[in-house]
C-alpha positions as CSV (number, residue, x, y, z in Angstrom):
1,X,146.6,56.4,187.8
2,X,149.6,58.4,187.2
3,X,150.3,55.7,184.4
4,X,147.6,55.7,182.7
5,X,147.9,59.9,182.6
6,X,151.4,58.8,180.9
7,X,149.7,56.7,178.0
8,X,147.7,58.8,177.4
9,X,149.7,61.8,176.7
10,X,152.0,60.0,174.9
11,X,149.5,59.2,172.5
12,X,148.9,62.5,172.1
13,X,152.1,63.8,171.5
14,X,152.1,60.7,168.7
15,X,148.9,62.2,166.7
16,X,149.9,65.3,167.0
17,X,153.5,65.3,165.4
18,X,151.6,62.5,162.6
19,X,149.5,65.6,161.8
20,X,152.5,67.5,161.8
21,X,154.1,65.7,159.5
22,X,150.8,65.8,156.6
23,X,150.8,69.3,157.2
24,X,154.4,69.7,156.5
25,X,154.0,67.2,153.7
26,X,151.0,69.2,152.2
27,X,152.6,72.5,152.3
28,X,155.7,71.3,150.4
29,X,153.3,70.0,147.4
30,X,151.4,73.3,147.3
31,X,153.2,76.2,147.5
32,X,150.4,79.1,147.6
33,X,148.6,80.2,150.4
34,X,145.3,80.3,148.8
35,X,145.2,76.2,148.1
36,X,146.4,75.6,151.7
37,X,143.5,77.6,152.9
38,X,140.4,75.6,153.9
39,X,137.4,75.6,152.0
40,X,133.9,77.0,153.3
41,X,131.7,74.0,153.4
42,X,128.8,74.1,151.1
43,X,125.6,74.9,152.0
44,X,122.9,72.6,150.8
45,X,120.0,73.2,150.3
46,X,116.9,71.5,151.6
47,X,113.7,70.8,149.8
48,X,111.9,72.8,153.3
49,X,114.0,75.9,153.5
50,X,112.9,79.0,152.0
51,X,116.0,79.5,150.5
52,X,115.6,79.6,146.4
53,X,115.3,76.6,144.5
54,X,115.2,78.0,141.0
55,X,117.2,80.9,139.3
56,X,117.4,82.4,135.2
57,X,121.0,82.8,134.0
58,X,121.1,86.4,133.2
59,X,124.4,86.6,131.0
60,X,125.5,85.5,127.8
61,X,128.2,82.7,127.3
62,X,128.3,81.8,131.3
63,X,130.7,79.4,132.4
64,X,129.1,76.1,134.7
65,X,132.6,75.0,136.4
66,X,133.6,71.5,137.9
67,X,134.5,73.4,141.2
68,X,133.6,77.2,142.7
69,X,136.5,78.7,141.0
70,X,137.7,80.5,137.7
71,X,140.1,78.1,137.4
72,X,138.1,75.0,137.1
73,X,137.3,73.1,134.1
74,X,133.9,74.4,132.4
75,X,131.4,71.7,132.3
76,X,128.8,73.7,129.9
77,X,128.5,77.1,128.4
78,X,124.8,79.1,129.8
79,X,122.9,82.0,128.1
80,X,120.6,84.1,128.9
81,X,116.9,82.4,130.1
82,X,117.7,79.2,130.7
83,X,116.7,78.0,134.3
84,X,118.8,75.9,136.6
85,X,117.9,74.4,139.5
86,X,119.6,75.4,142.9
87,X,121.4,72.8,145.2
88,X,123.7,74.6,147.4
89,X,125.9,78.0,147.6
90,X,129.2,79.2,148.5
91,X,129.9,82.4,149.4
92,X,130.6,83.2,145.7
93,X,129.1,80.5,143.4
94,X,125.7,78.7,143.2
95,X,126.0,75.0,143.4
96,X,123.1,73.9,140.2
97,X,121.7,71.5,138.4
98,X,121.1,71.8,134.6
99,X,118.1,69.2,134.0
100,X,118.8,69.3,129.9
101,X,122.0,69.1,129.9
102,X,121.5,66.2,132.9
103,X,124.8,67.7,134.3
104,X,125.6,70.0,137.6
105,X,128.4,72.4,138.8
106,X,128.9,75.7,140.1
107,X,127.9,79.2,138.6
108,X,129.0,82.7,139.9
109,X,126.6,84.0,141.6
110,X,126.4,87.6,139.8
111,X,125.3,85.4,136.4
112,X,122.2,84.1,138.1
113,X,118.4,85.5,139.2
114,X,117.3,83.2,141.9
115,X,113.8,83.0,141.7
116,X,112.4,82.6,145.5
117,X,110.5,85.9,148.2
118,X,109.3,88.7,146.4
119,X,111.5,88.3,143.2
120,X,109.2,85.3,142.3
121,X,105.7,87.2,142.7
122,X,104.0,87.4,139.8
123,X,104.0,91.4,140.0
124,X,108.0,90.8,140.0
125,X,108.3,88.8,137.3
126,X,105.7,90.9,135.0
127,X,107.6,94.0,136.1
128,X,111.0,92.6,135.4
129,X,110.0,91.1,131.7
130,X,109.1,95.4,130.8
131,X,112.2,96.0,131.1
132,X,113.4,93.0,128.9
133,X,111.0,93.2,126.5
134,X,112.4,96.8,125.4
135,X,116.3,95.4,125.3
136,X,117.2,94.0,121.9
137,X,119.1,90.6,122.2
138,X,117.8,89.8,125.7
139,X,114.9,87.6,123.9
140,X,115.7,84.7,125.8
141,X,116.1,86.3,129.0
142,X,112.5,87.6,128.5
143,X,111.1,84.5,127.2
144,X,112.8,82.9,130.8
145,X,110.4,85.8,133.0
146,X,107.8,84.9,130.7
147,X,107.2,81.4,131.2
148,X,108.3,81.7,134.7
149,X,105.4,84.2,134.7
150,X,102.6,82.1,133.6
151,X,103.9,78.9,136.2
152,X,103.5,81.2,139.5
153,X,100.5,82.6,138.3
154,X,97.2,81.8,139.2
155,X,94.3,81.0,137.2
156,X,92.4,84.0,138.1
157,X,95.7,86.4,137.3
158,X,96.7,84.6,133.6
159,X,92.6,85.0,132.4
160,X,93.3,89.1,133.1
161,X,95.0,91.7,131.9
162,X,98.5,90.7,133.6
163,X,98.4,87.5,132.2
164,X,97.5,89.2,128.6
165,X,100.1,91.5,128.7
166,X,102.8,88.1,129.4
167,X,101.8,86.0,126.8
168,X,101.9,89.3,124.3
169,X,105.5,90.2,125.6
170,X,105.9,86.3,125.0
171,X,105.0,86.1,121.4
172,X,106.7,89.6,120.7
173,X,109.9,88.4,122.0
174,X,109.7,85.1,120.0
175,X,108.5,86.6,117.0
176,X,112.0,89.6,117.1
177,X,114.3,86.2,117.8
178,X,113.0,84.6,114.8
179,X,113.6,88.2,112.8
180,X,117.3,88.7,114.1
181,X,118.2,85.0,113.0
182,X,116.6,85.3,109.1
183,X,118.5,88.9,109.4
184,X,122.0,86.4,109.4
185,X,124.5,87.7,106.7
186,X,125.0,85.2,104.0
187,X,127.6,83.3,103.1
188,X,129.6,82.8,99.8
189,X,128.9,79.5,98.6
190,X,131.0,76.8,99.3
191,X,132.9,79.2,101.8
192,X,133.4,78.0,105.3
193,X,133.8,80.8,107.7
194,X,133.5,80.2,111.5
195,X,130.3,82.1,113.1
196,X,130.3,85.3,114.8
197,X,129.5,86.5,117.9
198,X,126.3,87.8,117.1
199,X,125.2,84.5,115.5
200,X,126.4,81.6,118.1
201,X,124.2,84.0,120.6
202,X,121.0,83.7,118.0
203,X,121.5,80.2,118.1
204,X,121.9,79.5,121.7
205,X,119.0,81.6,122.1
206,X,116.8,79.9,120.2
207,X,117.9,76.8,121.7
208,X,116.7,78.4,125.2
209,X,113.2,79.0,123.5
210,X,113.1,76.0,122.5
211,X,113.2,74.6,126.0
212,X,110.3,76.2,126.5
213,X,108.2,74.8,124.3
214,X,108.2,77.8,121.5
215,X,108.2,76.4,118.1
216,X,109.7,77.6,114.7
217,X,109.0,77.4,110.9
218,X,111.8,77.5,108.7
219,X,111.0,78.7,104.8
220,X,113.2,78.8,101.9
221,X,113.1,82.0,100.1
222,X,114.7,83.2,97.2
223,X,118.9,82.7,96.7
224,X,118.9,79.9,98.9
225,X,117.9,82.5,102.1
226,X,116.1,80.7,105.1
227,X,113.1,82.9,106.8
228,X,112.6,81.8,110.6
229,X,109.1,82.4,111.8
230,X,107.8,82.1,115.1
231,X,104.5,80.1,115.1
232,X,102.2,82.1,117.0
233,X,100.6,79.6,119.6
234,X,101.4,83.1,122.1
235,X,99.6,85.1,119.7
236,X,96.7,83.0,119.2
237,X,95.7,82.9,123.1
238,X,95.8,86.9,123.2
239,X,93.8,87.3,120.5
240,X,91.0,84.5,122.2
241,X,91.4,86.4,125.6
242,X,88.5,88.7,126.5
243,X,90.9,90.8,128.8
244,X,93.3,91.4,125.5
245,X,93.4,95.3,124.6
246,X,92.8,96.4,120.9
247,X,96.2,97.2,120.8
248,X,97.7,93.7,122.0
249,X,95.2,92.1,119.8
250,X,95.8,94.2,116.6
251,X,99.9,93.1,117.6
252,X,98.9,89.6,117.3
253,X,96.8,89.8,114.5
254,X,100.0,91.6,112.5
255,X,102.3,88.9,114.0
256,X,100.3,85.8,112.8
257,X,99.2,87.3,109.0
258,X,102.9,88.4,107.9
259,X,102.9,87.7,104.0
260,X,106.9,86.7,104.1
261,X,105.9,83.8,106.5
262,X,103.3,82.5,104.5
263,X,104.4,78.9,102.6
264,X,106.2,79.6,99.4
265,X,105.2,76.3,97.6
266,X,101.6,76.0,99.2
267,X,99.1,74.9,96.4
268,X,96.6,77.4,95.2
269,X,93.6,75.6,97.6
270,X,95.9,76.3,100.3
271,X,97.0,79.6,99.5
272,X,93.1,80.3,99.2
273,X,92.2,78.7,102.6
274,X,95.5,80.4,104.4
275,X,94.6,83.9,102.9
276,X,91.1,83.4,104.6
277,X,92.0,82.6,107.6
278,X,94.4,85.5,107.8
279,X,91.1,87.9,107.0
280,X,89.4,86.0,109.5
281,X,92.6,86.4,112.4
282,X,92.5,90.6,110.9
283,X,88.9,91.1,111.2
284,X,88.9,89.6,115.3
285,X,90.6,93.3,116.0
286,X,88.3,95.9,117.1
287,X,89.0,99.1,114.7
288,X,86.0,101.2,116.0
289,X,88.1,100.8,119.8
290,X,88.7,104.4,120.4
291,X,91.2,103.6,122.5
292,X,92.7,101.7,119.6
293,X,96.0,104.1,118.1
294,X,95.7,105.4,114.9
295,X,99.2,103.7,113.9
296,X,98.1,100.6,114.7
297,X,94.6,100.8,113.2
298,X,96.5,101.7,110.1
299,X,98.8,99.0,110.1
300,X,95.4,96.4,110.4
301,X,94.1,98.5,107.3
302,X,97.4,98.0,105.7
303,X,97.1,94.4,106.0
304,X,93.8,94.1,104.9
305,X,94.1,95.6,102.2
306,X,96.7,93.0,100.6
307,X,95.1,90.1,102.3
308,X,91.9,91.2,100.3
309,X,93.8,91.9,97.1
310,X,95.1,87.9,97.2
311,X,91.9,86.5,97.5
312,X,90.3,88.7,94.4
313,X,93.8,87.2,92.8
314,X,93.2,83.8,93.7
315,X,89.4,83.7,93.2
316,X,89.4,85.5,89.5
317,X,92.2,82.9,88.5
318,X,89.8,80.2,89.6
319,X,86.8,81.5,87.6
320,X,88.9,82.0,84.6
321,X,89.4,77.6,84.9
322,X,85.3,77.7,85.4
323,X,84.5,79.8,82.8
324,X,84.4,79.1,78.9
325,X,84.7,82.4,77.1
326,X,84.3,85.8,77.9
327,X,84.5,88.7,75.6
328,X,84.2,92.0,74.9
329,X,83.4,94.1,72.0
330,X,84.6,97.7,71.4
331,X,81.7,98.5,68.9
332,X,79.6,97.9,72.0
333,X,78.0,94.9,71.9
334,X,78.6,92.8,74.1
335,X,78.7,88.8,75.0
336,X,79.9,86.3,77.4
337,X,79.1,82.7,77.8
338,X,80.4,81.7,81.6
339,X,79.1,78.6,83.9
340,X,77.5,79.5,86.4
341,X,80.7,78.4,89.1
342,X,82.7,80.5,87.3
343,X,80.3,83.6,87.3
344,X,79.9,83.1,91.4
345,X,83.7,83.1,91.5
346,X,83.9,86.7,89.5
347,X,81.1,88.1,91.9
348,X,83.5,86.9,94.9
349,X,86.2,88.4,93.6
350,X,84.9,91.1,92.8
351,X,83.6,91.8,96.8
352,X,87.4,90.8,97.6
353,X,89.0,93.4,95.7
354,X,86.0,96.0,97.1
355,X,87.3,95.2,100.5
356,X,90.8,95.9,99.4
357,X,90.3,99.1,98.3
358,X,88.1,100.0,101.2
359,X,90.6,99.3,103.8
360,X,93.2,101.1,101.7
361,X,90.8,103.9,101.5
362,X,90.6,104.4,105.4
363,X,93.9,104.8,105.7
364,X,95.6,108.1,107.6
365,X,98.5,108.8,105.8
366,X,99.4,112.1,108.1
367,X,100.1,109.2,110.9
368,X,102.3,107.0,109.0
369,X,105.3,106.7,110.5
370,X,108.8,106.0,108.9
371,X,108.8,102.6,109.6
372,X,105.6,101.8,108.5
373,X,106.4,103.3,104.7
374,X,107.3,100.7,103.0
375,X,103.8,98.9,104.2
376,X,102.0,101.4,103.1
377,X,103.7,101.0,99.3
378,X,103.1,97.4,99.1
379,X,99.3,97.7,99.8
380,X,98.9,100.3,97.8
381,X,100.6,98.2,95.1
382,X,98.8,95.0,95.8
383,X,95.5,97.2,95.7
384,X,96.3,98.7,92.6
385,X,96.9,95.2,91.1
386,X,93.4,94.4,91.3
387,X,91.3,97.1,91.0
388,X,90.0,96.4,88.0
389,X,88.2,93.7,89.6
390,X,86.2,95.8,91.7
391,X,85.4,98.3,88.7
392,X,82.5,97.9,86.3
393,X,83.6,97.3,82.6
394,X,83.7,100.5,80.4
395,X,81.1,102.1,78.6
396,X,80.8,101.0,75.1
397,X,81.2,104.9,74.1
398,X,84.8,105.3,75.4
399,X,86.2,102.6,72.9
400,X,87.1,104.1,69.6
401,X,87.7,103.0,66.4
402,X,86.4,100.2,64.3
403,X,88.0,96.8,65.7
404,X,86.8,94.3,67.9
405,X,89.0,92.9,71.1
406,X,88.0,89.5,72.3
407,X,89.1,87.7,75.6
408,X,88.5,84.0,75.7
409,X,90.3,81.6,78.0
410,X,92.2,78.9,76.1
411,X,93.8,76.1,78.2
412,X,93.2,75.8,81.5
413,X,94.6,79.0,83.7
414,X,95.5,80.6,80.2
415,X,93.5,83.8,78.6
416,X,93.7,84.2,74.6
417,X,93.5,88.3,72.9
418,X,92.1,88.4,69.7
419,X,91.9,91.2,67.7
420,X,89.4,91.5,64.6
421,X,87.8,94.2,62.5
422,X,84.9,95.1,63.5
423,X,82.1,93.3,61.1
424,X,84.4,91.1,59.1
425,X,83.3,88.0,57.9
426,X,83.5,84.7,60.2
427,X,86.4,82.7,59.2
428,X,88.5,86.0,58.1
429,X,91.8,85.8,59.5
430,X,92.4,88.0,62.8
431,X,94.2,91.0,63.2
432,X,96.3,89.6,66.1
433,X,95.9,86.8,68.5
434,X,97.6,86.4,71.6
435,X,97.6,83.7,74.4
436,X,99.7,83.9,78.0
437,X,98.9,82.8,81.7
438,X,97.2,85.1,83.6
439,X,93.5,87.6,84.2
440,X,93.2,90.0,81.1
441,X,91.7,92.8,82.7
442,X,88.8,93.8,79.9
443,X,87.5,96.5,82.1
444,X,90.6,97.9,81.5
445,X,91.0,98.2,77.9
446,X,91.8,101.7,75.7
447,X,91.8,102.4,72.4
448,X,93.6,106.1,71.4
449,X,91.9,108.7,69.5
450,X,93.7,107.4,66.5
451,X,92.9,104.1,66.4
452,X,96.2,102.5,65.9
453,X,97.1,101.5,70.0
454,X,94.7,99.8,72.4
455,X,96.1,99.3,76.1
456,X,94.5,96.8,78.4
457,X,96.1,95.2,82.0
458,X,97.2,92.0,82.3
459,X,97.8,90.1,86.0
460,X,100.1,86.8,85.6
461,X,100.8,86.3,89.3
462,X,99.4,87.8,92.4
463,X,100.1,91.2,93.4
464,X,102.3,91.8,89.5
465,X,100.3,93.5,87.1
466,X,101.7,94.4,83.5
467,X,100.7,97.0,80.8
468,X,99.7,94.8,77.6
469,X,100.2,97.3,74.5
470,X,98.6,96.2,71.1
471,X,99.9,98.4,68.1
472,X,99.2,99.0,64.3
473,X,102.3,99.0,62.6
474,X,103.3,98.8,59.2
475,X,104.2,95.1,59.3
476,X,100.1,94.5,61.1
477,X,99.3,94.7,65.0
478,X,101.9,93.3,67.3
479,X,101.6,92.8,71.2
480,X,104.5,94.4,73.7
481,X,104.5,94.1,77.1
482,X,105.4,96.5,79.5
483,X,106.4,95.0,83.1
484,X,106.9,97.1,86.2
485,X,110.6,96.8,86.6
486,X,113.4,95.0,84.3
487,X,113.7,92.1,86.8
488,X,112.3,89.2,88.4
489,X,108.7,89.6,88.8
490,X,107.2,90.6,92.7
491,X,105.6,93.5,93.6
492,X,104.7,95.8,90.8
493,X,102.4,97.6,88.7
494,X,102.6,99.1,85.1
495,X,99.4,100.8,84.0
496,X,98.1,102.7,81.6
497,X,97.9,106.5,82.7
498,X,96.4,108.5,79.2
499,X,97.4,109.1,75.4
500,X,99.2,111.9,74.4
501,X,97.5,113.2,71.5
502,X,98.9,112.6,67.5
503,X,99.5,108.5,68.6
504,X,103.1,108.8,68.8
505,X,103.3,109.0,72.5
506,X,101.4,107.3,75.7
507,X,101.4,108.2,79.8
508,X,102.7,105.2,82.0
509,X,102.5,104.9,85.8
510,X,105.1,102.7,87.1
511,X,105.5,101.5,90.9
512,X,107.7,97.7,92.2
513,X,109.4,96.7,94.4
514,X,112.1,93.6,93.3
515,X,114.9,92.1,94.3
516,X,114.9,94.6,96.9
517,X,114.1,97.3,95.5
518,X,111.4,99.7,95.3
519,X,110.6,102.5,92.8
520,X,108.3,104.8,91.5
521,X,107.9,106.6,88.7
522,X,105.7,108.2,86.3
523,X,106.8,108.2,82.7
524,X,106.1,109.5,78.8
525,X,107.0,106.5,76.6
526,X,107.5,106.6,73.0
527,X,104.5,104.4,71.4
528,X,107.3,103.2,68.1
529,X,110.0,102.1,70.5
530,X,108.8,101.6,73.7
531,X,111.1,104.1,75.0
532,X,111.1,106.4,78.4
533,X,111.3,110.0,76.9
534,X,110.8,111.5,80.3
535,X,110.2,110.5,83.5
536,X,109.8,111.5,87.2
537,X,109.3,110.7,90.6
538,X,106.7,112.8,91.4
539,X,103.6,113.2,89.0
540,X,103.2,117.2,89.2
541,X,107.0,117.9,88.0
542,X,106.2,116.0,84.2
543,X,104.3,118.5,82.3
544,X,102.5,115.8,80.4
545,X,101.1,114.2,83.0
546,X,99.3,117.5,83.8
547,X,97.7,117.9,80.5
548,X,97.0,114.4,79.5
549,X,96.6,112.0,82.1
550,X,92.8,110.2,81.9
551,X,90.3,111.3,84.1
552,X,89.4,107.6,85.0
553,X,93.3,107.2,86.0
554,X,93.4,109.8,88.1
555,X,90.2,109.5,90.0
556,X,90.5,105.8,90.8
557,X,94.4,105.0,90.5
558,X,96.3,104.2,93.9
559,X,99.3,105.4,91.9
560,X,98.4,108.7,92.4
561,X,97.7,108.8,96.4
């Protein structure tokens, strides 16, 4: 017995000094005393523990490192919203799994939201994505909450209100992340400049909404400039939801009817059917809600109002194809010779551009705000365009003089102006003929008291209308055209505003908004030249406009609102 007692602590004493000896050997490789120390085991997590399972990375540009330290290789970059699945924790990191990526690691565990007890309610997450939704560049984040949202919700809670207000902080969110990437600065061509800060976070982000299922149109606009749009799946559920509010519906609505998302090189037919369905999607919000804020009932009129204007566009254009001639005769009489599709078309059109200048009508200026300006311009503008369509013709008695104006369309889409004396003989040569692509506005047309300038409106493209000036001159009549603005056509009127008695002078109104500008002006311009004499921005500081201006101008013009 006392042998074996012997053995045995000899081979003790043997594994004890072998242990020695790694230690020793150990120690003499690494010097610090924070790589001898021993590690905290990790703590895995089990599929039946109530510990969480799921978590949202709540920072930008988060490291996911081979090991749970700051000095261990990064396996992937993480931003804000993407979800990773939880496998284990240490007393500083999060052991995850990144299912896109199909890769895993550790993430500190101040970067992560772990989604598990009360912070996974449904009243938690809703609560948590109010806060989001009012923080610029946390889109992602919020768009994370959101679709974590509608997975622990139930059936009952994403058919109410809650689950309303989610998908409308959804679509809102998408649609701001889609605004601050076509808000990226330009580049000079052929320049390569690495990305900012500001745009490598876009990106990613959008990457993160990707991943959950939000999808993006890209349109080319002018310059080579790329405009993102968000598509509006969010958007269309709110506005089909009964529990929807005016106000989250009116949101949507705006959202899925924005004119600088719309297709630049869709075809007439689908311009046509897209601009219906936009009235259709505008007319789904309640305006008589009285719980429905005056802004936003404003910004629905607003929008109206130049969805309406593009359909009288697109509608006349398509009756001036249908129809053969149409004239009009200053002595008063009057004849026009139209098909019968074509006549329908002008009747359309003329309802469309009614509707246009009804919802402009019911518009509250006293609660525009600041931001919603510049919407309030552009309707006004694309009203103005096409009011003429909604307008009977003039009365025989307000044309003067002794010539005769007739419109006829010539090619297809084109619209020829000839002017003859009144009661020459047929096959006399005309006074002046004219032929360009576009509606020729007959309703508009004016002669001055002398006799020797007839204006009348002219609308080549939609939402553009120009000033068409016929003169007597010594060399015969000539044609001028008057555009909005000096520059490349978009949103614009010129129009006709009176004649400044002794036929030297005329009143123009003037209002665009191109190549990113906008301007508005009321002017007195020389009828010899073609000149600006005067002008201003405000129609009660030019004297002439006070005494001159038409009485027809003034009482139906959006110029002068």
């Amino acid at each position: 017995m006392c042998r074996m007692k012997l053995v045995m602590a000899a081979a003790i004493a043997a594994v004890a000094v072998q242990l020695l000896c790694v230690h020793s050997a150990n120690a003499a490789i690494n010097a610090t005393a924070e790589d001898t120390a021993p590690k905290p085991p990790i703590k895995r997590v089990s599929p039946d523990d109530a510990a969480p399972r799921t978590a949202l990375v709540v920072q930008d540009n988060v490291a996911m490192r081979a090991a749970a330290k700051d000095s261990s290789p990064a396996q992937a970059q993480l931003w804000r919203g993407e979800a990773l699945e939880i496998r284990g924790e240490r007393p500083d990191h999060f052991q995850v799994y990144d299912y896109r990526r199909e890769r895993g690691g550790f993430v500190r565990k101040t970067a992560l939201l772990p989604l598990n007890g009360p912070a996974a309610q449904p009243d938690a997450l809703l609560a948590a994505l109010r806060v989001v939704r009012q923080q610029p560049g946390s889109e992602s984040l919020g768009l994370g909450l959101a679709a974590a949202y509608v997975q622990s919700a139930s059936a009952t809670q994403m058919n109410g209100a809650d689950g309303a207000e989610a998908l409308d902080a959804m679509g809102t969110l998408a649609e701001r992340l889609a605004d601050r990437a076509s808000r990226a600065q330009s580049r000079p061509d052929g320049a390569t400049v690495a990305p900012t800060a500001a745009e490598t976070q876009v990106a990613a982000q959008l990457d993160v909404a990707a991943r959950y299922g939000l999808r993006f149109r890209t349109l080319e606009r002018e310059a080579g400039a790329m405009q993102l749009c968000y598509e509006g799946d969010a958007f269309r559920r709110v506005l089909a939801m009964p529990a929807s509010t005016s106000e989250q519906k009116a949101r949507a609505a705006l959202a899925l009817t924005r004119v600088d998302c719309l297709d630049p090189v869709a075809t007439p037919p689908q311009r046509e059917q897209m601009d219906q369905w936009r009235a259709d999607v505008l007319d789904k919000v309640d305006l008589r809600d009285p719980a429905l804020a005056t802004h936003w009932r404003n910004r629905v009129l607003m929008r109206q109002a130049g969805v309406w204007s593009s359909l009288a566009f697109i509608r006349a254009r398509r009756a001036t194809v249908a129809t053969s001639t149409v004239s009009n005769v200053f002595t008063g009489s009057t004849s026009a010779t139209a098909s019968v599709p074509g006549q329908l078309q002008v009747d359309v059109s003329s309802a469309a551009s009614r509707r246009a200048l009804e919802a402009f009508a019911r518009v509250v200026p006293a609660e525009l705000s600041d931001d919603d300006q510049p919407s309030y311009n552009d309707a006004a503008m694309r009203g103005n365009a096409m009011r003429w369509a909604a307008l009977p013709a003039g009365a025989p008695e307000q044309i003067l003089g002794a010539v005769k104006l007739n419109v006829a369309a010539g090619q297809p889409g084109e619209t020829c102006l000839t002017l003859t004396m009144n009661g020459a003989r047929e096959g006399n040569p005309p006074l002046l003929r004219h032929c360009a692509w576009g509606l020729v506005m007959t309703a508009s047309a004016r002669i001055n008291r002398e006799g020797t300038a007839i204006s009348i409106a002219s609308v080549p493209a939609d939402g553009w209308r120009e000033l068409w000036l016929l003169r007597r001159t010594s060399q015969g009549w000539k044609v001028s055209v008057l555009p909005p603005v000096a520059a490349q056509p978009g949103l614009g009127y010129a129009e006709f505003a009176g004649w400044v008695p002794g036929g030297k002078e005329l009143l123009v109104a003037r209002e665009s908004r191109a190549e990113g500008r906008y301007k508005r002006s009321y002017e007195l311009v020389d009828l010899d030249s073609l000149e600006t004499r005067r002008q201003a921005g405000d129609v009660t500081m030019l004297g002439a406009f006070q005494r001159w201006q038409a009485a027809d101008w003034k009482g139906t013009s959006l110029s002068a609102r």
